[in-house]
HTML snippet that shows the backbone in 3Dmol.js (N, CA, C, O; Angstrom):
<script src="https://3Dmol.org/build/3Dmol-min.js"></script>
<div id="view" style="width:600px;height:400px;position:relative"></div>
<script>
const pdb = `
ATOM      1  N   UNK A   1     -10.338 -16.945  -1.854  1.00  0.00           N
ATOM      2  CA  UNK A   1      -9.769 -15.683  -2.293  1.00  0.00           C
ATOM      3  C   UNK A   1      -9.720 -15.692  -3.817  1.00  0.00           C
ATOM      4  O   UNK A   1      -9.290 -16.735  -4.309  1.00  0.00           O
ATOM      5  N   UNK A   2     -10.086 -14.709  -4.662  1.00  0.00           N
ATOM      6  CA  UNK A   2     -10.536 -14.170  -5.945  1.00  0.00           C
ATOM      7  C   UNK A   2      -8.841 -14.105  -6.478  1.00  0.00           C
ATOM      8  O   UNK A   2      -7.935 -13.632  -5.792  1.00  0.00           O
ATOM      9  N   UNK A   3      -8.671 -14.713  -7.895  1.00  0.00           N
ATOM     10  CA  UNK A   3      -7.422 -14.946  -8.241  1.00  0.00           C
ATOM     11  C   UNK A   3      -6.629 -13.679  -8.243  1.00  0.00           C
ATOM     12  O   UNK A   3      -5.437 -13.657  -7.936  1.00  0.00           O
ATOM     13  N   UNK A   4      -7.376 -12.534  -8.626  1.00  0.00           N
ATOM     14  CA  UNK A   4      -6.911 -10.853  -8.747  1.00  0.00           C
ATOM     15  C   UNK A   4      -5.861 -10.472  -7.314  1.00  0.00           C
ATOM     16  O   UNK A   4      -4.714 -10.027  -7.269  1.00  0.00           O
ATOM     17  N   UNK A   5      -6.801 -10.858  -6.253  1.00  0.00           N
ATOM     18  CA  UNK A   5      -5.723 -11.190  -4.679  1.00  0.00           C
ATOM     19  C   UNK A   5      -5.247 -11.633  -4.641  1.00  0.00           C
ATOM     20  O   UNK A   5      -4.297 -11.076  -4.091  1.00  0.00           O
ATOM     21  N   UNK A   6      -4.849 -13.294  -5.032  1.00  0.00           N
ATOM     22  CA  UNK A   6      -3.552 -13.848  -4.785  1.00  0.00           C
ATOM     23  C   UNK A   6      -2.602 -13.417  -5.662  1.00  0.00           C
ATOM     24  O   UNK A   6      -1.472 -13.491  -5.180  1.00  0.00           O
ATOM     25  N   UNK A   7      -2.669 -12.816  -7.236  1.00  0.00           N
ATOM     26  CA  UNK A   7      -1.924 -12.123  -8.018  1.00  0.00           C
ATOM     27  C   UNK A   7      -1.258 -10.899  -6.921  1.00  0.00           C
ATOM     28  O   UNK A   7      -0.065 -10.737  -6.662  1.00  0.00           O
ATOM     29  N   UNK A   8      -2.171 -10.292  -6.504  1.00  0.00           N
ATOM     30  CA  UNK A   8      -1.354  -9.065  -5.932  1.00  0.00           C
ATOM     31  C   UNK A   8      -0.919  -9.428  -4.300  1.00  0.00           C
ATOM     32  O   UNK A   8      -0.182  -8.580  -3.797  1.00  0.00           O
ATOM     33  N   UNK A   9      -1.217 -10.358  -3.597  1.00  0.00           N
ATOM     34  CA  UNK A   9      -0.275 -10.870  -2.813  1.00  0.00           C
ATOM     35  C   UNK A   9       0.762 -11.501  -2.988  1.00  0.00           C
ATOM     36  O   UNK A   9       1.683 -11.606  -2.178  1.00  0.00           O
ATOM     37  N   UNK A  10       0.678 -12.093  -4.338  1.00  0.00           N
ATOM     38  CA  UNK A  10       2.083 -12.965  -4.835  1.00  0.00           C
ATOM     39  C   UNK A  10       2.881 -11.711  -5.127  1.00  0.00           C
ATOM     40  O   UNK A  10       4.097 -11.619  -4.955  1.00  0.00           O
ATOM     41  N   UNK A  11       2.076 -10.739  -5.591  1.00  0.00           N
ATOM     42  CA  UNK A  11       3.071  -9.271  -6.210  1.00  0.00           C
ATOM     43  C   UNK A  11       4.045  -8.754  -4.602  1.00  0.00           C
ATOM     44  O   UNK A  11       5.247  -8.675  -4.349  1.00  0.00           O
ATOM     45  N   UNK A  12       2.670  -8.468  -3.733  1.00  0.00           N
ATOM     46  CA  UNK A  12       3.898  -8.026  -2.381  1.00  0.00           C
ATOM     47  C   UNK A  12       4.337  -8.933  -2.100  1.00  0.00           C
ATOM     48  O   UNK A  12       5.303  -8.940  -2.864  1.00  0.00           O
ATOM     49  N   UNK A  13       4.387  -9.580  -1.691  1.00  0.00           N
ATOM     50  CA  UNK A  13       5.981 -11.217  -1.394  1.00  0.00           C
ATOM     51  C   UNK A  13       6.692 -10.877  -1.927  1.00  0.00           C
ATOM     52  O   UNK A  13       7.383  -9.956  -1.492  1.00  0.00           O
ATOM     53  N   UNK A  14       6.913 -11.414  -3.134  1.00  0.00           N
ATOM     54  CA  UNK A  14       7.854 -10.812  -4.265  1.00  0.00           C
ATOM     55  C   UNK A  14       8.685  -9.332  -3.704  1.00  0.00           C
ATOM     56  O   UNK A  14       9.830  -9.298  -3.254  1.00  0.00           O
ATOM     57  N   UNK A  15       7.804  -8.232  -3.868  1.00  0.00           N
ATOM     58  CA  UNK A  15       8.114  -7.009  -3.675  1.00  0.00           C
ATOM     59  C   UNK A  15       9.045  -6.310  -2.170  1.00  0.00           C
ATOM     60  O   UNK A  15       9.730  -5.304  -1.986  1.00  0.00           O
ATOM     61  N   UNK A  16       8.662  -7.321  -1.429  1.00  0.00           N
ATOM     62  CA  UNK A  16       8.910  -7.925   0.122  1.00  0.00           C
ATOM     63  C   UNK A  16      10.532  -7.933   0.050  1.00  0.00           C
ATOM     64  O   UNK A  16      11.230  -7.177   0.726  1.00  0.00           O
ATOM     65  N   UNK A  17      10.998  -8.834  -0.807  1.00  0.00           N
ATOM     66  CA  UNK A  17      12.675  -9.090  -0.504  1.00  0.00           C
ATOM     67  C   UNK A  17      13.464  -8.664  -1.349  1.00  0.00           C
ATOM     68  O   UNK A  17      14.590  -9.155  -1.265  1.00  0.00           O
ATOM     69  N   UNK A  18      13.206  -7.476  -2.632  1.00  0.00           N
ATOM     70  CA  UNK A  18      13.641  -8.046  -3.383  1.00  0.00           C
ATOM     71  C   UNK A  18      13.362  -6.227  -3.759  1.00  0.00           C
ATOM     72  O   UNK A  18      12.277  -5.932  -4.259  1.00  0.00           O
ATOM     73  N   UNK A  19      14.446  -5.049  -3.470  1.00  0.00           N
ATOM     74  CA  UNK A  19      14.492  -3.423  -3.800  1.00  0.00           C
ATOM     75  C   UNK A  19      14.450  -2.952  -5.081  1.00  0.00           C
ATOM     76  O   UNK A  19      14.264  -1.766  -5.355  1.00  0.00           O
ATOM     77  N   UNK A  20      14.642  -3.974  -6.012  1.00  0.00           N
ATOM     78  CA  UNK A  20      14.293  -3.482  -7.517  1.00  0.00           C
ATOM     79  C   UNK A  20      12.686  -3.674  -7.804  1.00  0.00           C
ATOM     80  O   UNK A  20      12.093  -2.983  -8.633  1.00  0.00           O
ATOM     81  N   UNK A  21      12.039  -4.723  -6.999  1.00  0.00           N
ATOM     82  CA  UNK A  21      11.021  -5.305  -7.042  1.00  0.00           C
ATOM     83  C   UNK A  21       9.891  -4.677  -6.295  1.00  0.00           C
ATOM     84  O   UNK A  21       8.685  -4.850  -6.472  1.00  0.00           O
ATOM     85  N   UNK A  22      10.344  -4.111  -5.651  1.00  0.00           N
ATOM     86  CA  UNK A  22       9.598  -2.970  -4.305  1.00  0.00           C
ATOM     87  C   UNK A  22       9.295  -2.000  -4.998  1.00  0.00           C
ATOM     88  O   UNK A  22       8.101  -1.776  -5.196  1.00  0.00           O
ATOM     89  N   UNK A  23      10.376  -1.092  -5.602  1.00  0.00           N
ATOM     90  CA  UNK A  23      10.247   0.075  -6.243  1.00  0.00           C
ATOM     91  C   UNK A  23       9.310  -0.066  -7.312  1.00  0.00           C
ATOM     92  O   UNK A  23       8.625   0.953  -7.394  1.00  0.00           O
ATOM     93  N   UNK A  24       9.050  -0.816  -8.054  1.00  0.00           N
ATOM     94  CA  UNK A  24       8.369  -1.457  -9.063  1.00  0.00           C
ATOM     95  C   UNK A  24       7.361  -1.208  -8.975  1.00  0.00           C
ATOM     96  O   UNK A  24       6.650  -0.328  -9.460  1.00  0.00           O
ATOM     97  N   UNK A  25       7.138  -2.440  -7.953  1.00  0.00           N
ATOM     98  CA  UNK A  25       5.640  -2.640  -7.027  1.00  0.00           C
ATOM     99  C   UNK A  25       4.942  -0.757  -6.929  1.00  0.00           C
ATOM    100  O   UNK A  25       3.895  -0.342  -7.426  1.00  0.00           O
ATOM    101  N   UNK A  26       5.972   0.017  -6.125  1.00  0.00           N
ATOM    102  CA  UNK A  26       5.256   0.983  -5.412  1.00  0.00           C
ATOM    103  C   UNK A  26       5.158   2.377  -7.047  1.00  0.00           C
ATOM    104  O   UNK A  26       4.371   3.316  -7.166  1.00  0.00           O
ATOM    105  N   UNK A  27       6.094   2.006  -7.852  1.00  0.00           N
ATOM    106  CA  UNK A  27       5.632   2.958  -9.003  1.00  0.00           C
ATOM    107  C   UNK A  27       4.544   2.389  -9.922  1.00  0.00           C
ATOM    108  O   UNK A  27       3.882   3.119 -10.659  1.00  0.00           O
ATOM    109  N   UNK A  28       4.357   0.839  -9.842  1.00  0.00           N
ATOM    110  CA  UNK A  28       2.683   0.507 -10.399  1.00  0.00           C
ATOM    111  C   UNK A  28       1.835   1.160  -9.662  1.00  0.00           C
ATOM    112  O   UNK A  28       1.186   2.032 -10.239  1.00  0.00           O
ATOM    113  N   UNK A  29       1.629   0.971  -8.408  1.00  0.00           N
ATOM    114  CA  UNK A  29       0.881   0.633  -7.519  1.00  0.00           C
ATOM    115  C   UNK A  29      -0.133   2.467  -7.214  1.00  0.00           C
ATOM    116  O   UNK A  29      -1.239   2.740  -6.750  1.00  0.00           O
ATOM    117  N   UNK A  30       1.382   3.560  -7.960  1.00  0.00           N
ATOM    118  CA  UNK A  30       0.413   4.881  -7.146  1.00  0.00           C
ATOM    119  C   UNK A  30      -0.324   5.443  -7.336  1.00  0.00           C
ATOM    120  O   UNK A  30      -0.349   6.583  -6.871  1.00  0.00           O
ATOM    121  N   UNK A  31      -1.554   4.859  -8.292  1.00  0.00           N
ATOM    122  CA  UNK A  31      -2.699   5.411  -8.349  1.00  0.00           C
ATOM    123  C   UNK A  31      -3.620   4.730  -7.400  1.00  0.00           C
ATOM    124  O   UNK A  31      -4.479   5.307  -6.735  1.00  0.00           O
ATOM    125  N   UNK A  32      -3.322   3.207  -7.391  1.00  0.00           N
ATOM    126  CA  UNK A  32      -4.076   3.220  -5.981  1.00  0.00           C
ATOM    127  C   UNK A  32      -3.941   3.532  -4.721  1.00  0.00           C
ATOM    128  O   UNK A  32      -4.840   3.626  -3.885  1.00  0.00           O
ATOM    129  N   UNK A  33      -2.493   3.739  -4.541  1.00  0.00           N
ATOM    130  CA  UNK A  33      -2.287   4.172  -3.314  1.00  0.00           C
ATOM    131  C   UNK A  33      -3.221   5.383  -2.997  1.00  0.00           C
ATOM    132  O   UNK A  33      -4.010   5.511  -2.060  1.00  0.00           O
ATOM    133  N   UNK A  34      -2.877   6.392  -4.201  1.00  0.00           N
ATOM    134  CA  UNK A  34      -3.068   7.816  -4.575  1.00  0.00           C
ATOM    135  C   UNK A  34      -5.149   8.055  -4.222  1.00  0.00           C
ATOM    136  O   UNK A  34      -5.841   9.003  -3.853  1.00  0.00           O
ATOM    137  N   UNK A  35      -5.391   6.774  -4.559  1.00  0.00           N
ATOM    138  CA  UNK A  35      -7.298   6.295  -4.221  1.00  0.00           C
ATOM    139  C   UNK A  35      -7.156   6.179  -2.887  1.00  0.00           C
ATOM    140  O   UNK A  35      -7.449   7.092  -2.115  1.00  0.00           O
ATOM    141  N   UNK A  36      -6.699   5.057  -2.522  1.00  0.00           N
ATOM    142  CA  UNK A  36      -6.524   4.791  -1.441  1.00  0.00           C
ATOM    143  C   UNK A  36      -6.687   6.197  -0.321  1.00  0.00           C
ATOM    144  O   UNK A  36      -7.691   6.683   0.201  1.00  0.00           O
ATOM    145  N   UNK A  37      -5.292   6.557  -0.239  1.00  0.00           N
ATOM    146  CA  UNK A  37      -5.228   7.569   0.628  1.00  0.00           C
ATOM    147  C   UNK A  37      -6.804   9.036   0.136  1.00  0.00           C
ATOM    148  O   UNK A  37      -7.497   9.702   0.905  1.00  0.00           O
ATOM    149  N   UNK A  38      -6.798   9.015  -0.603  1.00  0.00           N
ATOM    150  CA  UNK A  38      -8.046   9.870  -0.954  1.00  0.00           C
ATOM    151  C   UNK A  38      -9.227   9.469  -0.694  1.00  0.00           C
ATOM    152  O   UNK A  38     -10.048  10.384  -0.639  1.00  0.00           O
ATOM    153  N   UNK A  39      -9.657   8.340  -0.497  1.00  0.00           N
ATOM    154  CA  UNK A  39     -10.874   7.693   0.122  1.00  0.00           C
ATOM    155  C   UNK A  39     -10.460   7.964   1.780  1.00  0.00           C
ATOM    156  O   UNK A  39     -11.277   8.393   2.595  1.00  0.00           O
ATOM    157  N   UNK A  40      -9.172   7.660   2.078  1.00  0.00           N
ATOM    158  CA  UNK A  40      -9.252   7.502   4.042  1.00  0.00           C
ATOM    159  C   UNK A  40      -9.233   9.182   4.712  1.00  0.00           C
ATOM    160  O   UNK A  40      -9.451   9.503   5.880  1.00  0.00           O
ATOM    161  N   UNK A  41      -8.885  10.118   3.493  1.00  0.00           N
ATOM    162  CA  UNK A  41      -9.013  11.347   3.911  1.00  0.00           C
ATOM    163  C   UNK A  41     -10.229  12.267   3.662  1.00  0.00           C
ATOM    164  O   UNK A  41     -10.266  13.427   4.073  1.00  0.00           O
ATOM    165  N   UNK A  42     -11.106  11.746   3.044  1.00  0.00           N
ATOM    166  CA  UNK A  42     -12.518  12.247   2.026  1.00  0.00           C
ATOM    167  C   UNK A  42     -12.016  13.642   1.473  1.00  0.00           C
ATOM    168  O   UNK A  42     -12.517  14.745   1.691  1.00  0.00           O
ATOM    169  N   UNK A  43     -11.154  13.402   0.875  1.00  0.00           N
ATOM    170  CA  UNK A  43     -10.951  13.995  -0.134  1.00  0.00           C
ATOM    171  C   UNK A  43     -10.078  13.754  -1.725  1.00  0.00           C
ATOM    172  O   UNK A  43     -10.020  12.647  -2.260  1.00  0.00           O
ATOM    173  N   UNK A  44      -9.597  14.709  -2.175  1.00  0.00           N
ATOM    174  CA  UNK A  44      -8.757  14.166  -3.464  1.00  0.00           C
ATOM    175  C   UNK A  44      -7.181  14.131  -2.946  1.00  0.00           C
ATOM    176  O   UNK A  44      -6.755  15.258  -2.693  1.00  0.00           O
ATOM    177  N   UNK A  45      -6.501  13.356  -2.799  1.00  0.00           N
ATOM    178  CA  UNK A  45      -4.528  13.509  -2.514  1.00  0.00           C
ATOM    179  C   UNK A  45      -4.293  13.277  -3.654  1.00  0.00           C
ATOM    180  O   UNK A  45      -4.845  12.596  -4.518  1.00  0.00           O
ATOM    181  N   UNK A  46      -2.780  14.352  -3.586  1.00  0.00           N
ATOM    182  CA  UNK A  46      -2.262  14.355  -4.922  1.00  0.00           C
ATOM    183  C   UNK A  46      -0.838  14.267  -4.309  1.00  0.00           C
ATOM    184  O   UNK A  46      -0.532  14.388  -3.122  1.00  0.00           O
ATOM    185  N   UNK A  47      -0.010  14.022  -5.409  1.00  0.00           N
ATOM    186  CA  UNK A  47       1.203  13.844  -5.126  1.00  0.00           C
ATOM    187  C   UNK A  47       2.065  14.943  -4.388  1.00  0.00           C
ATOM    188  O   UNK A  47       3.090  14.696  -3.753  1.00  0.00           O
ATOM    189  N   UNK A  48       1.392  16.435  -4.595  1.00  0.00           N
ATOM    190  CA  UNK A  48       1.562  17.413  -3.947  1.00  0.00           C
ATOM    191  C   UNK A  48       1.405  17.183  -2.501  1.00  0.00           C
ATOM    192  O   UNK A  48       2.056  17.983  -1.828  1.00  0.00           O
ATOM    193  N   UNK A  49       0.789  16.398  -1.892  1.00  0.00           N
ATOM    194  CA  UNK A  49      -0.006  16.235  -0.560  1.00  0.00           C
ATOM    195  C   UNK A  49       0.812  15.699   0.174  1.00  0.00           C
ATOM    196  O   UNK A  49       1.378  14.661  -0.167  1.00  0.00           O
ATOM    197  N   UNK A  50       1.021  16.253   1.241  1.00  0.00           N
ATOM    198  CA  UNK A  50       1.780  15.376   2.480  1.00  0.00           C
ATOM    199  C   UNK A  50       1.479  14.262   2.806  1.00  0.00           C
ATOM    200  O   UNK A  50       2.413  13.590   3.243  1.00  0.00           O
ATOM    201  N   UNK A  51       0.273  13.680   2.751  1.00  0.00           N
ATOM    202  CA  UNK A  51      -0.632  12.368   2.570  1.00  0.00           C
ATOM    203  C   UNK A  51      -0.046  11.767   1.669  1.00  0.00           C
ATOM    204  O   UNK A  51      -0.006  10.556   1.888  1.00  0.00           O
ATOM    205  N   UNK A  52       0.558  12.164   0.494  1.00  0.00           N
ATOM    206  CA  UNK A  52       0.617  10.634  -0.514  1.00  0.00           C
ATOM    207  C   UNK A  52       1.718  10.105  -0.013  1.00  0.00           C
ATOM    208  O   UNK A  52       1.810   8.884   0.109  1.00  0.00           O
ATOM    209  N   UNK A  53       3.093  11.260   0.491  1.00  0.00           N
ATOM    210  CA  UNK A  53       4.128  10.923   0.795  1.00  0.00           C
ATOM    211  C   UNK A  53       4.156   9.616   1.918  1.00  0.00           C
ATOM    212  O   UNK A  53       4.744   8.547   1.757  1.00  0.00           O
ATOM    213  N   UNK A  54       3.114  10.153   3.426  1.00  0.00           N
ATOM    214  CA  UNK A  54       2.811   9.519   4.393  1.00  0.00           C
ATOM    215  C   UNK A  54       1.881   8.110   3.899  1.00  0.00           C
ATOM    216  O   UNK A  54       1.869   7.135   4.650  1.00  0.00           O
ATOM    217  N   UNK A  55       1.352   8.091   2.999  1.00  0.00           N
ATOM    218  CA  UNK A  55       0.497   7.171   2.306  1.00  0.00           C
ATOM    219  C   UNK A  55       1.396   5.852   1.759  1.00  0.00           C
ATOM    220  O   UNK A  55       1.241   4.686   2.122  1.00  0.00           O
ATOM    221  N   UNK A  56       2.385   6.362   0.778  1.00  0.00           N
ATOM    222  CA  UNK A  56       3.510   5.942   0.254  1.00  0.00           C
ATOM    223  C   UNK A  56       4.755   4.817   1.830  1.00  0.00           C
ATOM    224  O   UNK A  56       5.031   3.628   1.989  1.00  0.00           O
ATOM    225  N   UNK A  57       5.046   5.929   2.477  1.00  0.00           N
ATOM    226  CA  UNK A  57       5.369   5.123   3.714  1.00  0.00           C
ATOM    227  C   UNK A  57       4.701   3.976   4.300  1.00  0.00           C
ATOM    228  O   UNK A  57       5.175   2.920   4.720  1.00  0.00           O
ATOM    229  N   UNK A  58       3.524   4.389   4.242  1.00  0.00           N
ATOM    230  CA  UNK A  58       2.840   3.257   5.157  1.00  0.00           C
ATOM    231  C   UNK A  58       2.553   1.976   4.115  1.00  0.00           C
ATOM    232  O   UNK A  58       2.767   0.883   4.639  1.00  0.00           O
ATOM    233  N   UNK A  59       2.213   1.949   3.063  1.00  0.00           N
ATOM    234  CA  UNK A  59       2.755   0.905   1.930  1.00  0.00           C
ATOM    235  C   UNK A  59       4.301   0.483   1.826  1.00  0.00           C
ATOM    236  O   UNK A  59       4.405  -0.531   1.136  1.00  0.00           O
ATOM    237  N   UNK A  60       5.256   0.850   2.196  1.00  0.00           N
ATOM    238  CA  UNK A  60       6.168   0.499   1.943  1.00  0.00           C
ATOM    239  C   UNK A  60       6.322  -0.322   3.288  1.00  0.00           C
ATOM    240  O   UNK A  60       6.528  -1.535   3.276  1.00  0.00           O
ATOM    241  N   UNK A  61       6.187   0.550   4.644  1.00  0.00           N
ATOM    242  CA  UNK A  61       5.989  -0.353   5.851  1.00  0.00           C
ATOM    243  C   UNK A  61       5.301  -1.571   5.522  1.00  0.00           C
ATOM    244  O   UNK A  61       5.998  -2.567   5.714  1.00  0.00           O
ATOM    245  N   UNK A  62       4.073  -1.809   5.057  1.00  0.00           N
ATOM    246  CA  UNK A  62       3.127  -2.760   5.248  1.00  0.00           C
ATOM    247  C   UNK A  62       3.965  -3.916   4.080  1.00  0.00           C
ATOM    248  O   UNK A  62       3.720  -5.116   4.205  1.00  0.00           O
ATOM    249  N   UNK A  63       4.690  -3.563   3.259  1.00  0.00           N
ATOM    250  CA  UNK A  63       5.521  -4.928   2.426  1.00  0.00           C
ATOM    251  C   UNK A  63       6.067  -5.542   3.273  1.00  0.00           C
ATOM    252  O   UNK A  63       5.915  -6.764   3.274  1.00  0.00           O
ATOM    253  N   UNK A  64       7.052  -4.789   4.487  1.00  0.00           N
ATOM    254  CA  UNK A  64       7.625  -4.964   5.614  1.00  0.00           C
ATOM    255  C   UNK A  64       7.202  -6.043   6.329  1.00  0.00           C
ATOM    256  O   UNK A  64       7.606  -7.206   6.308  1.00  0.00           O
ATOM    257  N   UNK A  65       6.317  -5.508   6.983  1.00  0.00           N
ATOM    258  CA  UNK A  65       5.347  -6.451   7.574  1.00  0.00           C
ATOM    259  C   UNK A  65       4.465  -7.252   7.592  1.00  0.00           C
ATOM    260  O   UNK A  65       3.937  -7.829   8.542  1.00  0.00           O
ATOM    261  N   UNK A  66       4.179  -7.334   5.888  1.00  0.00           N
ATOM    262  CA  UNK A  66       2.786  -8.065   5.310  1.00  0.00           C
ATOM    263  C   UNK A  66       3.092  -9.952   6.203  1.00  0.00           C
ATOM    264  O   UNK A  66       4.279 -10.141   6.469  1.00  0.00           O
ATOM    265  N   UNK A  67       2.436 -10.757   6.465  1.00  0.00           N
ATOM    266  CA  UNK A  67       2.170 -11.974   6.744  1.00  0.00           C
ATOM    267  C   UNK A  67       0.823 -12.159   6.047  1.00  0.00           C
ATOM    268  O   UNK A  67      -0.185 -11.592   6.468  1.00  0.00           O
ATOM    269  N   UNK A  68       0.811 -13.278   4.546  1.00  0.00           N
ATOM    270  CA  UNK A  68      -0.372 -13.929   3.453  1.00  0.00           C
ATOM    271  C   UNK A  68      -1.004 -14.448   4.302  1.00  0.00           C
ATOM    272  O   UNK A  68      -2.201 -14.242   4.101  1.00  0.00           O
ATOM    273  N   UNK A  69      -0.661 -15.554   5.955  1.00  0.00           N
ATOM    274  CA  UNK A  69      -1.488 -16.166   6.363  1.00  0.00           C
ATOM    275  C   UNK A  69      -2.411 -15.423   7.456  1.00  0.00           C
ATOM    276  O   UNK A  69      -2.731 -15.870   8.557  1.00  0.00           O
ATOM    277  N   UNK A  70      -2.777 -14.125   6.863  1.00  0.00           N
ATOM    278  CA  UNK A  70      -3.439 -13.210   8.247  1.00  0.00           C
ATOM    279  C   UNK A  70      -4.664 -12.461   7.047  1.00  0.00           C
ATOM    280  O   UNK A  70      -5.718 -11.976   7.458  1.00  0.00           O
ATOM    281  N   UNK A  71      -4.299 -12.485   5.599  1.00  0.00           N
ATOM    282  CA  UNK A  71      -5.449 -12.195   4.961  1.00  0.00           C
ATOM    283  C   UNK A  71      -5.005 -11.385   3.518  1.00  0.00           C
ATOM    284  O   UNK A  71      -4.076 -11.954   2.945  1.00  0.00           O
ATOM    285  N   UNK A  72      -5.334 -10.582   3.074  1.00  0.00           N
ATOM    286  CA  UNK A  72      -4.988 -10.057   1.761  1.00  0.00           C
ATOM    287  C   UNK A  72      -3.864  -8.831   2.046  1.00  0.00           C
ATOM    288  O   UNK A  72      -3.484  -8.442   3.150  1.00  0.00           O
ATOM    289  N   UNK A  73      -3.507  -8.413   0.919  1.00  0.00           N
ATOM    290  CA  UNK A  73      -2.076  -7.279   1.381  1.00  0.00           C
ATOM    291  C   UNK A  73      -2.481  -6.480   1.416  1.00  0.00           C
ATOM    292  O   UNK A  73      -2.130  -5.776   2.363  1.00  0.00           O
ATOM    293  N   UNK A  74      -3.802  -5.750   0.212  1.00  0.00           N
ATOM    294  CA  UNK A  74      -3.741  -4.581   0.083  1.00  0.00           C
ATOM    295  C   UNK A  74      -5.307  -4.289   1.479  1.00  0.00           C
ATOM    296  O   UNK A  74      -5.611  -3.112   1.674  1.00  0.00           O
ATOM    297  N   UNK A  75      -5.871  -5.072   2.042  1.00  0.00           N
ATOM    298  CA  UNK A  75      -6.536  -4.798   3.178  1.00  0.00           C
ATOM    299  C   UNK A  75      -5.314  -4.630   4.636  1.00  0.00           C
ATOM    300  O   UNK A  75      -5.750  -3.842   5.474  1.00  0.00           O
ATOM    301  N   UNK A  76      -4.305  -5.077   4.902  1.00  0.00           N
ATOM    302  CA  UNK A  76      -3.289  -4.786   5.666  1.00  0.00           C
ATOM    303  C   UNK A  76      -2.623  -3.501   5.303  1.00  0.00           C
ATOM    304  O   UNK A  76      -2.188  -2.797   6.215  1.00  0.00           O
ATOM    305  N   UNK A  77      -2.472  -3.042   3.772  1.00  0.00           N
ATOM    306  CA  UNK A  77      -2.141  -1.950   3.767  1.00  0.00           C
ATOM    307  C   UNK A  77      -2.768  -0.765   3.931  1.00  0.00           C
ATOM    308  O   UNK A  77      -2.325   0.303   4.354  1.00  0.00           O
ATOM    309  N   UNK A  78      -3.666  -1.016   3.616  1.00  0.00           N
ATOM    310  CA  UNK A  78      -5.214   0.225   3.916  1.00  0.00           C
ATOM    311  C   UNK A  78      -4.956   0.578   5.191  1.00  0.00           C
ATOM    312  O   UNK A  78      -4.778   1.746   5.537  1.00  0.00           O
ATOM    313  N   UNK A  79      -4.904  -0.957   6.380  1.00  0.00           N
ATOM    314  CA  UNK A  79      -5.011  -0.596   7.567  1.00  0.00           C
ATOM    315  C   UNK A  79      -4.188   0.139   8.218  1.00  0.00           C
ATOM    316  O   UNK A  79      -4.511   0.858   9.163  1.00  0.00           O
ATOM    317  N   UNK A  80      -2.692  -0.022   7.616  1.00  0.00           N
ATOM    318  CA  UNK A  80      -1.467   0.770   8.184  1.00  0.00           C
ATOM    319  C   UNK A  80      -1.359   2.426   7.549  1.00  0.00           C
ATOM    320  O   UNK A  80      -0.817   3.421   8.030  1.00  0.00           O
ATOM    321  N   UNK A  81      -1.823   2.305   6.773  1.00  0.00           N
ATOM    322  CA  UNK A  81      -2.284   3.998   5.920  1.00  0.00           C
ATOM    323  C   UNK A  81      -2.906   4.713   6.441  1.00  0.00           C
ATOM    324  O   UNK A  81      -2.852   5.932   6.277  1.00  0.00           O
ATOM    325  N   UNK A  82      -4.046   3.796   7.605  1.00  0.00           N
ATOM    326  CA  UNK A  82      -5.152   4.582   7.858  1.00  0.00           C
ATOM    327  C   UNK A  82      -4.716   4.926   9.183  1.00  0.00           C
ATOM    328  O   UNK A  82      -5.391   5.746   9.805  1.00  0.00           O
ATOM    329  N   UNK A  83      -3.560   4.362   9.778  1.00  0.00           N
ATOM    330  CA  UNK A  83      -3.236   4.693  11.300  1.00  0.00           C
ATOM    331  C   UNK A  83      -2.245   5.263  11.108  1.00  0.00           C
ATOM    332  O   UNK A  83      -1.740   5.749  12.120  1.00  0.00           O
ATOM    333  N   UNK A  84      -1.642   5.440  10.026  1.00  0.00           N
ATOM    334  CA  UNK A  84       0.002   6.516   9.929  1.00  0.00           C
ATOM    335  C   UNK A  84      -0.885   8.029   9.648  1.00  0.00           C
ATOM    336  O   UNK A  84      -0.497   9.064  10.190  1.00  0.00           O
ATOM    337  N   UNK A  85      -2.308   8.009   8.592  1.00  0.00           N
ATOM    338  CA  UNK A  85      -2.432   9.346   7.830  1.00  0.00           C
ATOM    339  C   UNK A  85      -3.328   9.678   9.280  1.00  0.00           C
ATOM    340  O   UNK A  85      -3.333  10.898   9.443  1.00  0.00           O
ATOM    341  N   UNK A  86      -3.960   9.082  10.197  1.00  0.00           N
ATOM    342  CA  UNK A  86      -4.747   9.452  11.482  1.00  0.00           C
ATOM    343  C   UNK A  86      -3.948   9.728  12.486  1.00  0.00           C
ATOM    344  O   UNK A  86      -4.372  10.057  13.594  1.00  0.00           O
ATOM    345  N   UNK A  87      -2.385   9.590  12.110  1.00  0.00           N
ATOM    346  CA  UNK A  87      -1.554   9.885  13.381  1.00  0.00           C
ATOM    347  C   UNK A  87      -0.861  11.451  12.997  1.00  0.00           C
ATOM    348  O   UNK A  87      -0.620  12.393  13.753  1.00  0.00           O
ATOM    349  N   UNK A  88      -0.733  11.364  12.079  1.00  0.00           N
ATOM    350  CA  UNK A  88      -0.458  12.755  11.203  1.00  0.00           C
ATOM    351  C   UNK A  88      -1.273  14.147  11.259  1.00  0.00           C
ATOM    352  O   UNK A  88      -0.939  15.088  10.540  1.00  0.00           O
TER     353      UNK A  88
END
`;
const viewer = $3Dmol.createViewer("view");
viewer.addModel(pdb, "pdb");
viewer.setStyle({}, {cartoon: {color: "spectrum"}});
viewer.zoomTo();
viewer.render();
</script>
């Protein structure tokens, strides 16, 4: 694993226990989220969008639930984004 991933898995751990550290995490984090969710919808989401909100959730879930020994965070978070914004 490419040091850039374990940086940002060490970031969700961290972000994991710790509500000053979360919030942090998720106000760096919302332009990719903001990609993120705009790639799984083929289109552009904006903060206007019911998607970023639902996007935003499912990142915050996935700190929740992240486990390092199952693979990278932000591929676990993609995955939970992509089954909250497909359930929506």
């Amino acid at each position: 694993m490419d040091q850039n991933k374990e940086a940002e898995n060490l970031k969700a751990r961290r972000a994991r226990d710790d509500k000053d550290r979360r919030n942090t995490f998720l106000l760096d984090e919302e332009q990719h989220i903001l990609r993120l969710a705009g790639k799984l919808c083929n289109r552009v989401v904006t903060k206007s969008d019911d998607e970023w909100s639902i996007a935003l959730m499912a990142v915050d879930e996935a700190l929740d639930r992240y486990d390092e020994t199952r693979g990278d965070f932000w591929s676990f978070a993609s995955y939970v984004m992509k089954n909250r914004l497909t359930d929506h």
